[in-house]
Structure formats: C-alpha cells, structure tokens
C-alpha positions as CSV (number, residue, x, y, z in Angstrom):
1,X,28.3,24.6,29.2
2,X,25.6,26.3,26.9
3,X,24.8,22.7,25.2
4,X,24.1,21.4,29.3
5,X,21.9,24.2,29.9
6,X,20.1,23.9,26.8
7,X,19.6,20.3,27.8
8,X,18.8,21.3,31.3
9,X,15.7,23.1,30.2
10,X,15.0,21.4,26.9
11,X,14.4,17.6,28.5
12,X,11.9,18.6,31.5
13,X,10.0,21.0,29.4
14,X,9.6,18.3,26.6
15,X,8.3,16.3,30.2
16,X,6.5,18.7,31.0
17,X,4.4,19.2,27.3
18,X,3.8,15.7,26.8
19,X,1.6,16.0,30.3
20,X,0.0,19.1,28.9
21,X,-1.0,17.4,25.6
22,X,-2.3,14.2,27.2
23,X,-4.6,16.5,29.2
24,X,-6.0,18.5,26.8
25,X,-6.4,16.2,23.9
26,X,-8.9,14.2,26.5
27,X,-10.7,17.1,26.6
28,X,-10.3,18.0,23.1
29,X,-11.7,14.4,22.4
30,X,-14.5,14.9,24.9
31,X,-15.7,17.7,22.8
32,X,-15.6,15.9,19.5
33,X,-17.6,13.1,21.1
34,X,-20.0,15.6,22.7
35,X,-23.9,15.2,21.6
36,X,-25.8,17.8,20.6
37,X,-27.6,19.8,23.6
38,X,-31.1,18.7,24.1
39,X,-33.6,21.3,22.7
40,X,-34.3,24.3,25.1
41,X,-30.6,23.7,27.0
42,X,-28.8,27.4,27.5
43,X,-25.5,27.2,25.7
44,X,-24.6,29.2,29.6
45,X,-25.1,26.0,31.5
46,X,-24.5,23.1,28.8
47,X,-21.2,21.4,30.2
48,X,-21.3,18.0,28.4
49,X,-23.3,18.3,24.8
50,X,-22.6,20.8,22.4
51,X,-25.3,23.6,22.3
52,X,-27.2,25.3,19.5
53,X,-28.3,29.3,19.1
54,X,-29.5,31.4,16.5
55,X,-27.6,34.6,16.1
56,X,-27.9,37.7,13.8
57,X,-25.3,39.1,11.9
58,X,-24.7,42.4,12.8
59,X,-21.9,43.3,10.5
60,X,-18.9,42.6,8.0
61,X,-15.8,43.8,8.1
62,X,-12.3,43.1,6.2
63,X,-8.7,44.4,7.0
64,X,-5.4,44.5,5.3
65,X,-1.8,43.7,7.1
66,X,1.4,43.7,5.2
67,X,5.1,42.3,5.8
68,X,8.4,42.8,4.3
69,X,10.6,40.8,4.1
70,X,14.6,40.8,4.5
71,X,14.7,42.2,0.0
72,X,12.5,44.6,0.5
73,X,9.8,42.6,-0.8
74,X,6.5,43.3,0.4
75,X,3.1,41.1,0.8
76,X,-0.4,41.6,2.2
77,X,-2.8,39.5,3.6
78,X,-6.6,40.4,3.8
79,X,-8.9,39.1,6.6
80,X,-12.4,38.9,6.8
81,X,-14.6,39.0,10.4
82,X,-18.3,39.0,10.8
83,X,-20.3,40.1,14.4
84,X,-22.8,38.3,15.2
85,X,-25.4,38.9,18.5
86,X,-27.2,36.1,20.3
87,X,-28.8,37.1,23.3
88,X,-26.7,39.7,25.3
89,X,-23.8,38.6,23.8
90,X,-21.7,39.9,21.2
91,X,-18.9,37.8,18.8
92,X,-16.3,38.9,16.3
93,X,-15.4,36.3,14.6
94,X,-12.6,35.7,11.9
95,X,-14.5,34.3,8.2
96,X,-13.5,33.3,4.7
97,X,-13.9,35.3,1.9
98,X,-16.6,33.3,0.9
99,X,-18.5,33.5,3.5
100,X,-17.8,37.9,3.6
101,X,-19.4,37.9,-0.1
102,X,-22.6,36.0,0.4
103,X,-23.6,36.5,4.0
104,X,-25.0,40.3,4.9
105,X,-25.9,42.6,7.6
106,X,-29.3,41.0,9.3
107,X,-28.8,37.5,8.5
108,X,-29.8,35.1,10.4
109,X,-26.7,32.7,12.0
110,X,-26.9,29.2,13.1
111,X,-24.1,28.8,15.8
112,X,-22.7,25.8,17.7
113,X,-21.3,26.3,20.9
114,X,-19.0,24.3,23.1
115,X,-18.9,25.5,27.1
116,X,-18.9,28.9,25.9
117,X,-17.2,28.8,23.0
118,X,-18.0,29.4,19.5
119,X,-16.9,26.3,17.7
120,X,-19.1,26.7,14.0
121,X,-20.9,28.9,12.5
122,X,-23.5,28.4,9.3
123,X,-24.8,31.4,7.2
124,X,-25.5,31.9,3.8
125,X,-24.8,28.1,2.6
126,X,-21.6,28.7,4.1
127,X,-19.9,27.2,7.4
128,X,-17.1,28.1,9.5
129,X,-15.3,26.1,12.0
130,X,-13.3,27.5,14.7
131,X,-10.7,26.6,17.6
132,X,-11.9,26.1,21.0
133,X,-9.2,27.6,24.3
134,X,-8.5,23.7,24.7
135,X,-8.3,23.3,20.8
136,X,-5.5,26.2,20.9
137,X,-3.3,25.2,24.0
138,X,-3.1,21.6,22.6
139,X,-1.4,23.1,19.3
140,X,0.0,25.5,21.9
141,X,1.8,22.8,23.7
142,X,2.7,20.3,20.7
143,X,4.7,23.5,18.8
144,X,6.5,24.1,22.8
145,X,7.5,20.5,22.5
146,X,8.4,20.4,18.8
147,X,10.8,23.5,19.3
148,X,11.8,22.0,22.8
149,X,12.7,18.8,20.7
150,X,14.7,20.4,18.1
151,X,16.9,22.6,21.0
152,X,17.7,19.4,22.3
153,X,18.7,17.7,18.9
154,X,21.1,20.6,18.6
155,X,22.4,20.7,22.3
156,X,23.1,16.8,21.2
157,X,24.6,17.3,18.2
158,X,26.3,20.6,18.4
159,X,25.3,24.6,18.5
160,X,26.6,24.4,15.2
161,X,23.3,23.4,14.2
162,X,21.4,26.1,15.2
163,X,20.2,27.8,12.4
164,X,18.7,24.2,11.4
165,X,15.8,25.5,13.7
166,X,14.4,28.0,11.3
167,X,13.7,24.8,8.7
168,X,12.8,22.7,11.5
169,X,10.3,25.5,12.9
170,X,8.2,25.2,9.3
171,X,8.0,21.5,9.9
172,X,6.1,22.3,12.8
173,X,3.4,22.9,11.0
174,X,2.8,19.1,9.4
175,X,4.1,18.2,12.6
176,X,0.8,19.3,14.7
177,X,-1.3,18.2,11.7
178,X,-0.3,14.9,11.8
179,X,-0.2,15.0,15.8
180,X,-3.9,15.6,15.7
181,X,-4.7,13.1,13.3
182,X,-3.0,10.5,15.2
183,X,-4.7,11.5,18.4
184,X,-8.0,11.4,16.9
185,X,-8.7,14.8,17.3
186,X,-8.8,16.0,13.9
187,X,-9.1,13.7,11.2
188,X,-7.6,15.8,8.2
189,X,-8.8,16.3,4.9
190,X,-7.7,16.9,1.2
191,X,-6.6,20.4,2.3
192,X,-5.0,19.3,5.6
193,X,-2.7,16.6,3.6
194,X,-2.0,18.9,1.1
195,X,-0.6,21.4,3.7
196,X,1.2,19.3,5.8
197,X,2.7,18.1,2.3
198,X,3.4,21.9,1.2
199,X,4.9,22.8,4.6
200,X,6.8,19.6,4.6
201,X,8.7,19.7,1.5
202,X,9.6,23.6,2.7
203,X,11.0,22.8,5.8
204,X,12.9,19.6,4.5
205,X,14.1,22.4,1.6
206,X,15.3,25.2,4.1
207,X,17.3,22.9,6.4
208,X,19.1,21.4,3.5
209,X,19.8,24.4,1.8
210,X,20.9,25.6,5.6
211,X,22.8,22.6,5.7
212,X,24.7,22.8,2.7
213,X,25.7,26.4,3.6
214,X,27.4,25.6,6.8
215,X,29.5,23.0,4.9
C-alpha cells in the first residue's frame, strides 16, 4: 500500500516539475539572451534588456555558522556580504572572500540588474554573479523532480531501498549542473565540472557503501 501511495504522488509531481522547468528555463534563457539596457533606461522599468547602475558600498560584513555532525565532530563555515545603495534602494548581498579583502566602505559598485534583480556585481577588480527568483525556482523544481524521481525508483523496486535516497540526494547536485548545461542556461566551467565530478563520485560512494550494508 505505502509503495502505491508513494507512486501516487511521486508520478504526477514528477508531471507536474517537468512543466515548471520548461517554464522557467524559457525565461531563464530569455534573461541570458537579454541585451544590455540602452543608456539612461531605469533598471525600475527595464523589462527586456538587462540594466546597468552604479552603486556605493556601504559596508562589509562576515559571519560564522557551525554544524556537528552525528561524532561530535564540529565544522564552521564563514560568509562574507557587502551593502551596497543605488538610489533609494538598499542590497545585502552574499560575496567571496576575495572580493570582502579588496573592496571597502565607499566604493564605488558597478551592478547589473535583471527586472529587479541583482544579477552581478563588479568592485575592486572583482565580480560576483548571483541567482535571479527564476534562476532559483528552476534549481528549485529540478531537485523536486530529482527526489520525486528517486521515491519512485524505490516505490518500484522496493522500501527496502530507502536509505539509497541519502546517496542519491548528493547526486542532486551534478544532476542540476548538468541539467543547466544541457538546457543552455549555464554553460559550466572548470569549477562547475570539477563539482559535479566531486559530488558525483560522493553520492555514487554513499549509495554503494549503503548498498553493501543492507546486504
């Protein structure tokens, strides 16, 4: 009963996502084909070209968060934002640490902006790119239908399988790489290959190692 109701909601939902991701990687695509905003054009009505705005940086600011894991083991990440002002309005934005060590406090910011949102920013010699709402929901959608996928492998194949999911939850992450790549949305680089190779060989890793303990 459990492996038809897992069926039941895994097969229309997986429906259901490719929809989604067909409509938003057109739009996706329309924004990486989008010219750059005549000279003068407000990034508050540019609809079809990509606008471009000088902003100030207003400040810098870094913060710490830690997990632990299941041994007790702990480990901390550090982020870096910056806040930077154009016009009336006022962005905190997530940087590299590159970008936290060179840029400072009343720097001028070069900014690119895509109906509304932020999507790179230049300071210091340094850029940084960033997600548009459409850029997130398609990765949104393609994870929904990647763990959708795998529920319905198991429901196939057996609940016995179900701690398979953690391993196949890391592959997501290759998964949606290559998933923009093929779509023409984000061509990757030597860094994006190298991840979806990193995150590849761990997920292929867990589930065997999952595998062989089930045995």
């Amino acid at each position: 009963m459990a492996r038809v109701l897992t069926l039941a909601v895994a097969v229309p939902g997986l429906f259901l996502c490719v929809d989604r991701i067909g409509d938003n990687a057109d739009g996706v695509a329309q924004q990486w084909r989008a010219p750059t905003c005549p000279v003068g054009t407000s990034w508050r009505t540019a609809e079809d070209c990509v606008a471009e705005v000088t902003a100030e940086v207003l400040g810098l600011g870094k913060s710490v968060s830690c997990t632990t894991d299941s041994n007790g083991a702990q480990s901390c990440t550090t982020n870096y934002s910056a806040r930077v002002r154009f016009g009336e309005r006022t962005e905190k934005l997530g940087v590299g640490k590159a970008f936290y060590d060179d840029v400072e406090r009343g720097d001028r910011a070069e900014l690119r902006l895509w109906r509304g949102d932020v999507v790179r920013m230049t300071a210091g010699g340094h850029i940084e790119r960033f997600f548009t709402t459409t850029e997130l929901a398609s990765a949104g959608w393609l994870i929904l239908g990647w763990v959708l996928l795998g529920l319905a492998w198991v429901a196939v194949l057996g609940l016995r399988l179900f701690p398979l999911l953690g391993g196949w939850m890391v592959l997501s992450v290759p998964y949606v790489l290559l998933a923009y790549n093929v779509l023409g949305l984000n061509p990757m680089g030597v860094l994006g290959w190298s991840a979806a190779g990193v995150f590849t060989v761990a997920g292929v890793w867990a589930m065997a190692a999952t595998r062989e303990a089930l045995l």
